[in-house]
TORTOR-566354 format. One record per residue (C-alpha): residue number from 1; residue in three letters; chain; x negated, y negated, z. Coordinates in pm, 1 decimal, always signed. Each point is the difference from the previous one (the first is absolute). Layout:
REC NUM ALA A X Y Z
...
This chain:
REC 1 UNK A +0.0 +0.0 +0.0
REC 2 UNK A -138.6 -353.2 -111.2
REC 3 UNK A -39.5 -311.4 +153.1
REC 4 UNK A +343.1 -113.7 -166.8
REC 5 UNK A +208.3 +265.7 +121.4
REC 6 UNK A -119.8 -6.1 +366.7
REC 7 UNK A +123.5 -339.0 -41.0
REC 8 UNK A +348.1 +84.6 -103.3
REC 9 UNK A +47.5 +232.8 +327.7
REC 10 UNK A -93.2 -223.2 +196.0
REC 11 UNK A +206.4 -295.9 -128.5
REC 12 UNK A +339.4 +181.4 +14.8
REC 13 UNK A -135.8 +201.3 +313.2
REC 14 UNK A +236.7 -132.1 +270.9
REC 15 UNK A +376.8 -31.9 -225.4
REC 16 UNK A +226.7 +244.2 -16.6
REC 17 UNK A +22.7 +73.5 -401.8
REC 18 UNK A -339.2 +22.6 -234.6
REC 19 UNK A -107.7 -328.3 -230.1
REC 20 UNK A +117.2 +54.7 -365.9
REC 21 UNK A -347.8 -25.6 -109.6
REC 22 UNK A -127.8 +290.1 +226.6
REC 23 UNK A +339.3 +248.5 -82.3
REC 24 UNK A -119.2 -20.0 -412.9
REC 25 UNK A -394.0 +93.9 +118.3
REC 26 UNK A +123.4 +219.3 +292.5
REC 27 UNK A +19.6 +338.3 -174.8
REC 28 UNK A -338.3 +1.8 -213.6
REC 29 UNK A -150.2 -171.8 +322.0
REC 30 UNK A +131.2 +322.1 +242.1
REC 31 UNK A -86.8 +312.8 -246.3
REC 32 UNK A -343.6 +86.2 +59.6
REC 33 UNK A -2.4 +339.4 +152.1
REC 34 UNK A -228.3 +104.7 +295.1
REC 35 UNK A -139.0 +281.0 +77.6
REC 36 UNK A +162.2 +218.7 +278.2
REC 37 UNK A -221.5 +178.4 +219.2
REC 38 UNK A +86.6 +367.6 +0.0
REC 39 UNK A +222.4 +69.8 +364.2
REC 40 UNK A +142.4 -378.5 -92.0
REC 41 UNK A +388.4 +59.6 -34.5
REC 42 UNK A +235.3 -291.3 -80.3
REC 43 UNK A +274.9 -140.0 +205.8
REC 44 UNK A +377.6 +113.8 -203.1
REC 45 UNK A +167.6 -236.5 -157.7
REC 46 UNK A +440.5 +2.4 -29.1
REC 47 UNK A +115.0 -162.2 -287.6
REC 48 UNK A +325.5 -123.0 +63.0
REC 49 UNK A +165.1 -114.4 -320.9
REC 50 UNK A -165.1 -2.8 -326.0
REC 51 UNK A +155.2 -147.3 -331.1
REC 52 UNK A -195.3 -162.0 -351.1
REC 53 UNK A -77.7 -321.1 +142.8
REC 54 UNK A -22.0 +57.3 +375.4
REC 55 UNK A -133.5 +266.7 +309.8
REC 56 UNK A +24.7 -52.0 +333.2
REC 57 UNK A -178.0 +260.9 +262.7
REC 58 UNK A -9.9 +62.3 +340.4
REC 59 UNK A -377.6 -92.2 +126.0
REC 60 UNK A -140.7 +151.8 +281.6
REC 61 UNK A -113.5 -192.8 +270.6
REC 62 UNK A -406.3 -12.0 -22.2
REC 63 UNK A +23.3 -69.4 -372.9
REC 64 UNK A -124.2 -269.8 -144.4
REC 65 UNK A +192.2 -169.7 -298.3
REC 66 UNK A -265.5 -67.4 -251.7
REC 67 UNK A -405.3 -12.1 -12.1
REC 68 UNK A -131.9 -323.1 +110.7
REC 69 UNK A -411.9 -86.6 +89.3
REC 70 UNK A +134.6 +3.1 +337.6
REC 71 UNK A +68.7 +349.3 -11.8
REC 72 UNK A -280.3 +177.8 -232.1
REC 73 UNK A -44.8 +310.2 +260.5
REC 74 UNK A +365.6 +92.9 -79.6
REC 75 UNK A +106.9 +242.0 -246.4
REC 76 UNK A +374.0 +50.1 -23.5
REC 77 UNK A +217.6 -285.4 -84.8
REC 78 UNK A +375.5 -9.3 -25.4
REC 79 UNK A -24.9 -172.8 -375.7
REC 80 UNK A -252.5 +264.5 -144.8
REC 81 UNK A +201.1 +333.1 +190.5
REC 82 UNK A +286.7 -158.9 -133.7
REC 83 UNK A -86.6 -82.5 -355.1
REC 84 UNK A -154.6 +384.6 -28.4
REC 85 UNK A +344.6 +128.2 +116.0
REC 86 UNK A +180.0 -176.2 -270.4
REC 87 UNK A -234.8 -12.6 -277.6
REC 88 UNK A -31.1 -387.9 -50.1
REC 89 UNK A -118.2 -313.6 +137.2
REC 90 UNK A +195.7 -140.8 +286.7
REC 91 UNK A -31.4 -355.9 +37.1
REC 92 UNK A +70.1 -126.8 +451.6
REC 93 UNK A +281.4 -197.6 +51.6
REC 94 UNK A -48.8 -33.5 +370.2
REC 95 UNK A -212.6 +62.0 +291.5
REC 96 UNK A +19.6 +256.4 +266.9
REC 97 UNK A -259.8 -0.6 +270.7
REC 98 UNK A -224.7 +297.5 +12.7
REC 99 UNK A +141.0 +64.0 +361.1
REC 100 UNK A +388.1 +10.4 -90.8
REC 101 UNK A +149.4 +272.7 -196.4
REC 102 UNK A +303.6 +24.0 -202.2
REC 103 UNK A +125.7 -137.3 -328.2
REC 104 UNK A -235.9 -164.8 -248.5
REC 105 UNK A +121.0 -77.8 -317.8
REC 106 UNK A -215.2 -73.6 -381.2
REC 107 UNK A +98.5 -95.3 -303.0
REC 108 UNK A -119.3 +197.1 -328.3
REC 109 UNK A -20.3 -338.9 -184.7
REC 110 UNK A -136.4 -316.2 +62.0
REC 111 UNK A +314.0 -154.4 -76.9
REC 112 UNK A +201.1 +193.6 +160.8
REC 113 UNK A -277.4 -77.8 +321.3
REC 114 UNK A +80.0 -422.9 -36.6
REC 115 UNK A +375.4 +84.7 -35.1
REC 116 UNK A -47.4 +219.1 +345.5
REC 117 UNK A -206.0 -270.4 +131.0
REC 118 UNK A +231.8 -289.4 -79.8
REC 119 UNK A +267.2 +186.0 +237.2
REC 120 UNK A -267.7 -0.3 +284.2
REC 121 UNK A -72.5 -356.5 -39.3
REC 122 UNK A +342.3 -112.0 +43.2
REC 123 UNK A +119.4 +263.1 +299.1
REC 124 UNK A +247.6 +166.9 -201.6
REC 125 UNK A -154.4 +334.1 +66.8
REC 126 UNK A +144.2 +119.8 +322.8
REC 127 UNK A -273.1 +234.0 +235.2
REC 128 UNK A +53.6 +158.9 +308.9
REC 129 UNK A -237.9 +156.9 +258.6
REC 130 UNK A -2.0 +219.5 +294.1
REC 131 UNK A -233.0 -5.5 +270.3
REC 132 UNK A -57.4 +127.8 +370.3
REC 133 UNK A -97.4 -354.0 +197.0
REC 134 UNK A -135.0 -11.4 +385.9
REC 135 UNK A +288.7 -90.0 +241.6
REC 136 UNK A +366.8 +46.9 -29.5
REC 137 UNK A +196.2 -206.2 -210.2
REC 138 UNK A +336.5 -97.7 +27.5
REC 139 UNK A +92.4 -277.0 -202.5
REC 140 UNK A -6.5 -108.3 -379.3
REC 141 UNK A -91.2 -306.7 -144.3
REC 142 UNK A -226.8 -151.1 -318.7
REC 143 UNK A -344.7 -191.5 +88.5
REC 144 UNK A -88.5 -274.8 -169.3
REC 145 UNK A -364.7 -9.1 +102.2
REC 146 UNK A -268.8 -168.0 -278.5
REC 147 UNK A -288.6 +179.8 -29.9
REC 148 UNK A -316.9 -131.6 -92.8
REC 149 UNK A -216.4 +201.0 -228.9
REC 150 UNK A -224.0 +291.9 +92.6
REC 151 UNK A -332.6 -18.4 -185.4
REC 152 UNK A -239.2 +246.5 -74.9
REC 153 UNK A -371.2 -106.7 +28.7
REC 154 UNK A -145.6 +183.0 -279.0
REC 155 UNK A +366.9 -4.1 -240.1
REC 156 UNK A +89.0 -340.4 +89.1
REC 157 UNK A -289.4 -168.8 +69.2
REC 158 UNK A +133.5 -267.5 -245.5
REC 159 UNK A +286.8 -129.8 +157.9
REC 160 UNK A +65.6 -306.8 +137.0
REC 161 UNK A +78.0 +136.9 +382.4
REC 162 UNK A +164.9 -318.2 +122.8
REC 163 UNK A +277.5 +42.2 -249.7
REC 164 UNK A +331.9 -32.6 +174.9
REC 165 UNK A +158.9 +274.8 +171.9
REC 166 UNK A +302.5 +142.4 -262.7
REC 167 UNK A +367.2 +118.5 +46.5
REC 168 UNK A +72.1 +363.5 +128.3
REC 169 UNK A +334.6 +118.2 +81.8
REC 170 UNK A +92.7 +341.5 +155.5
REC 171 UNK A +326.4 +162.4 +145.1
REC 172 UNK A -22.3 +203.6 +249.8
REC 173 UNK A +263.6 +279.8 +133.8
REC 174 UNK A -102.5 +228.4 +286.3
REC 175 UNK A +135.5 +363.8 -74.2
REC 176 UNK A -95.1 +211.3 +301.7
REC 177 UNK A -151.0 -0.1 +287.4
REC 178 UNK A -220.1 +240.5 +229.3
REC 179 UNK A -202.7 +26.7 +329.7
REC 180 UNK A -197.8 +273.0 +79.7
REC 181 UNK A -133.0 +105.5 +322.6
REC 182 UNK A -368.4 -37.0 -107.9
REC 183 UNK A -248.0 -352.7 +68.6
REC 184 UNK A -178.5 -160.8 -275.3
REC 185 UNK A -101.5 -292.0 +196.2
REC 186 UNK A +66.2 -140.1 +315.9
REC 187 UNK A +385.4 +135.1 +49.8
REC 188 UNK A +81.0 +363.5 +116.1
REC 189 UNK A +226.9 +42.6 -329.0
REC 190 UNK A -52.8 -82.5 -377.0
REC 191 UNK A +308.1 -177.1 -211.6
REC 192 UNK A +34.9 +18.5 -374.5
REC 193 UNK A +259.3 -153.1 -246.0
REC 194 UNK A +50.7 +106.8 -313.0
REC 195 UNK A +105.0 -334.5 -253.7
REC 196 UNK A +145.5 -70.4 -338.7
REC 197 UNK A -263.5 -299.4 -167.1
REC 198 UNK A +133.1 -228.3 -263.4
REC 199 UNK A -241.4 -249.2 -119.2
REC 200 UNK A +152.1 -279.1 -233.4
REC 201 UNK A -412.3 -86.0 -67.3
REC 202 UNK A -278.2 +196.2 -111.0
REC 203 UNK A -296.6 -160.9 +202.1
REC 204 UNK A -328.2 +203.0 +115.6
REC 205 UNK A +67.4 +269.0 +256.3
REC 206 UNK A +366.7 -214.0 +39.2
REC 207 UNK A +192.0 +264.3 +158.4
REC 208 UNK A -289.8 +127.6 +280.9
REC 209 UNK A -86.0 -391.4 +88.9
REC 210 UNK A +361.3 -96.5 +17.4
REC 211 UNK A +78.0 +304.2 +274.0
REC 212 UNK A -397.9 -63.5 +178.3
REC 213 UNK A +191.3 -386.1 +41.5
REC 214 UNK A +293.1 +171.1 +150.3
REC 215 UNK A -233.1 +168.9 +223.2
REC 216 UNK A +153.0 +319.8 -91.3
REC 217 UNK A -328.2 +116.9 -222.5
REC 218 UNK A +72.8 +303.6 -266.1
REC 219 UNK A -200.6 +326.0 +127.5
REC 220 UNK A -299.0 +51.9 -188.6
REC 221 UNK A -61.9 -333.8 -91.0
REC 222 UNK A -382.9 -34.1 +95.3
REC 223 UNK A -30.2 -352.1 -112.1
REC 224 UNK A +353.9 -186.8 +153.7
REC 225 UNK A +110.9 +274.9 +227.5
REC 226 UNK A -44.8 +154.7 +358.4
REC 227 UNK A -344.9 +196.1 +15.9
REC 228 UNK A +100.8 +180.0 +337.2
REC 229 UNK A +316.7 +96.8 -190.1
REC 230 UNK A -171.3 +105.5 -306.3
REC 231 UNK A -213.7 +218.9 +155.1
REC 232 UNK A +282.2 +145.8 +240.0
REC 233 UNK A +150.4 +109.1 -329.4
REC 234 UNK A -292.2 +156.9 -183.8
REC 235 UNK A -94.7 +214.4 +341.1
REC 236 UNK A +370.4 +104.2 +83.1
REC 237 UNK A +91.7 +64.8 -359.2
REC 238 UNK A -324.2 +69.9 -147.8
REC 239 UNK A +167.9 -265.0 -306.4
REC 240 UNK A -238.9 -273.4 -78.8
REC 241 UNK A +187.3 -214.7 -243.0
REC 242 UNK A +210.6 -349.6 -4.9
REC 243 UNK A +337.9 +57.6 +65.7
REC 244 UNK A +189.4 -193.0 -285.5
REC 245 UNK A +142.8 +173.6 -301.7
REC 246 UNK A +143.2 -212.6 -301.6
REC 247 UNK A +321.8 +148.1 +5.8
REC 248 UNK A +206.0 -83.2 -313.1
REC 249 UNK A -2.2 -241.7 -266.0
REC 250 UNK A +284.6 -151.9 -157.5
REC 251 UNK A -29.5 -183.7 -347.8
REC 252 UNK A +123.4 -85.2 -324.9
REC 253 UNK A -170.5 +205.3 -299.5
REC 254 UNK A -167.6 -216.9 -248.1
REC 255 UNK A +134.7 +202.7 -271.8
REC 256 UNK A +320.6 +174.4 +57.3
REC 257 UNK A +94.1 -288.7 +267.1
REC 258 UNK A +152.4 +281.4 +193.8
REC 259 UNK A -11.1 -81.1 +377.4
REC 260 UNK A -307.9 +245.7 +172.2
REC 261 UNK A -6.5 +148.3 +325.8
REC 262 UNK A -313.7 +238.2 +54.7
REC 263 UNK A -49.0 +149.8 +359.2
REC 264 UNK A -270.8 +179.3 +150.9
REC 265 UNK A +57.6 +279.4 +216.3
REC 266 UNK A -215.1 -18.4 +369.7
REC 267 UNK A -290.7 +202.0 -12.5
REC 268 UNK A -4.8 +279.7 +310.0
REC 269 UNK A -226.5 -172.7 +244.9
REC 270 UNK A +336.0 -243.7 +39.3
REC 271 UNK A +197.4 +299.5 +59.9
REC 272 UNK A -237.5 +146.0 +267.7
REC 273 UNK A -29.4 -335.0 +169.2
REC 274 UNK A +367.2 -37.6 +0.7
REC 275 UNK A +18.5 +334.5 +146.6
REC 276 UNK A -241.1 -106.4 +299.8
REC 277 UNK A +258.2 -287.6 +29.6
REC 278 UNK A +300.2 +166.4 +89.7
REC 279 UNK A +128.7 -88.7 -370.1
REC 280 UNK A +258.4 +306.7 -68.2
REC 281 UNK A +119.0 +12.2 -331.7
REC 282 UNK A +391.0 -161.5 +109.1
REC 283 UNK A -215.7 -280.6 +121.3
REC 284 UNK A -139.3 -41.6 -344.1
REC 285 UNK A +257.9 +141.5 -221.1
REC 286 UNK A +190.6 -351.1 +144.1
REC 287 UNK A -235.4 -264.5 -78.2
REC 288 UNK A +48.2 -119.5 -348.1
REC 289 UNK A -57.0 +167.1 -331.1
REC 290 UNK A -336.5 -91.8 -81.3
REC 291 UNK A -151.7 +129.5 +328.7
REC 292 UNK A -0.1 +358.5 -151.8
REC 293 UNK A +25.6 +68.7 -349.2
């Protein structure tokens, strides 16, 4: 990767949906193949809904989206697994942190990429998230909390870092809630909640900021969240991962304008956790539709 394209990461690094100039390079700039050491297996990949123009799949958390400079030691990427599963180049639409799992969608045209993009820009694509926060929660609500930029000293080294904090907007809705008789800090006992995210805004790590503000921290999160939680969870569980999923994603297609809803099923480590919880499957059979596929 040139000088050029490290530049086009890192410009469009921290929004939600990729620059039009970096979808049209992004397949020829993603297709060199590396060389797998022998016991090296790759993480699986769900694809979700394919068509002509557009695939979504369900990533894995761990999995990075695409090959950056940042990331040269890696070698599995969602865009390359995917594009070998369906025979073409796949051009991103949007970001998904390596830490979250769950739906990730590409286009299989540049064109059809802006058109997917456009609907990012303006918020008509509607994206919901579960994740397992510290603390109980019994309320909903939406924050409107501005968040300034996170920068990354090698990828953004050349941005201004006084530039004004920008608009982020989540709803929040608390699902259930658990305490279990075991410490992870200071108390006797341990309380979970398991919430339905929302975010109307598509800023850097958005969702996991917005709940660290609400100082109920997503599990897992080793840069925002709880580190005496975090670690409760990887010893009781023997699960180290973030606990936020990218549930569903509802849009228009650019082609057939038929209205999209793709949903990712929770991987197993949600359903052992929810186990520990007390979670029996009436409990969860009565929360809404897109808590279980």
């Amino acid at each position: 990767m040139n000088a050029k394209d490290n530049d086009a990461l890192s410009a469009i690094d921290n929004d939600e949906c990729y620059d039009p100039e970096f979808i049209e390079d992004a397949a020829p700039l993603m297709n060199s193949d590396i060389a797998l050491e022998a016991d090296e297996q790759p993480p699986k990949i769900e694809i979700l809904f394919e068509d002509e123009h557009i695939v979504a799949i369900h990533k894995p958390a761990g999995l990075l989206v695409h090959r950056s400079y940042l990331a040269r030691r890696e070698r599995f990427f969602a865009m390359q697994m995917t594009r070998d599963l369906v025979g073409c180049h796949v051009f991103p639409v949007h970001r998904l942190d390596r830490p979250t799992s769950g739906v990730l969608l590409f286009a299989k045209s540049s064109d059809v990429a802006r058109q997917l993009c456009e609907q990012f820009a303006d918020h008509s694509i509607k994206k919901q998230y579960l994740a397992i926060v510290r603390g109980n929660m019994h309320e909903s609500g939406t924050l409107d909390y501005a968040l300034k930029q996170e920068f990354d000293d090698l990828g953004d080294k050349h941005v201004d870092p006084n530039k004004a904090a920008q608009e982020a907007v989540t709803d929040f809705q608390p699902l259930l809630n658990t305490e279990i008789p075991y410490s992870s800090g200071r108390y006797p006992s341990s309380r979970y909640a398991l919430i339905r995210l929302s975010p109307h805004t598509g800023r850097k790590h958005q969702l996991r900021r917005h709940m660290a503000h609400l100082r109920h921290p997503i599990v897992g999160d080793t840069t925002h969240g709880d580190g005496k939680q975090n670690k409760f969870f990887r010893e009781h569980f023997a699960i180290n991962r973030l606990w936020l999923i990218a549930k569903s994603l509802q849009f228009v297609h650019p082609v057939t304008q038929q209205a999209m809803h793709i949903e990712a099923e929770l991987e197993a480590e949600w359903l052992t956790v929810f186990d520990a919880f007390g979670w029996d499957d009436e409990q969860l059979s009565s929360m809404p539709s897109m808590l279980l596929s």
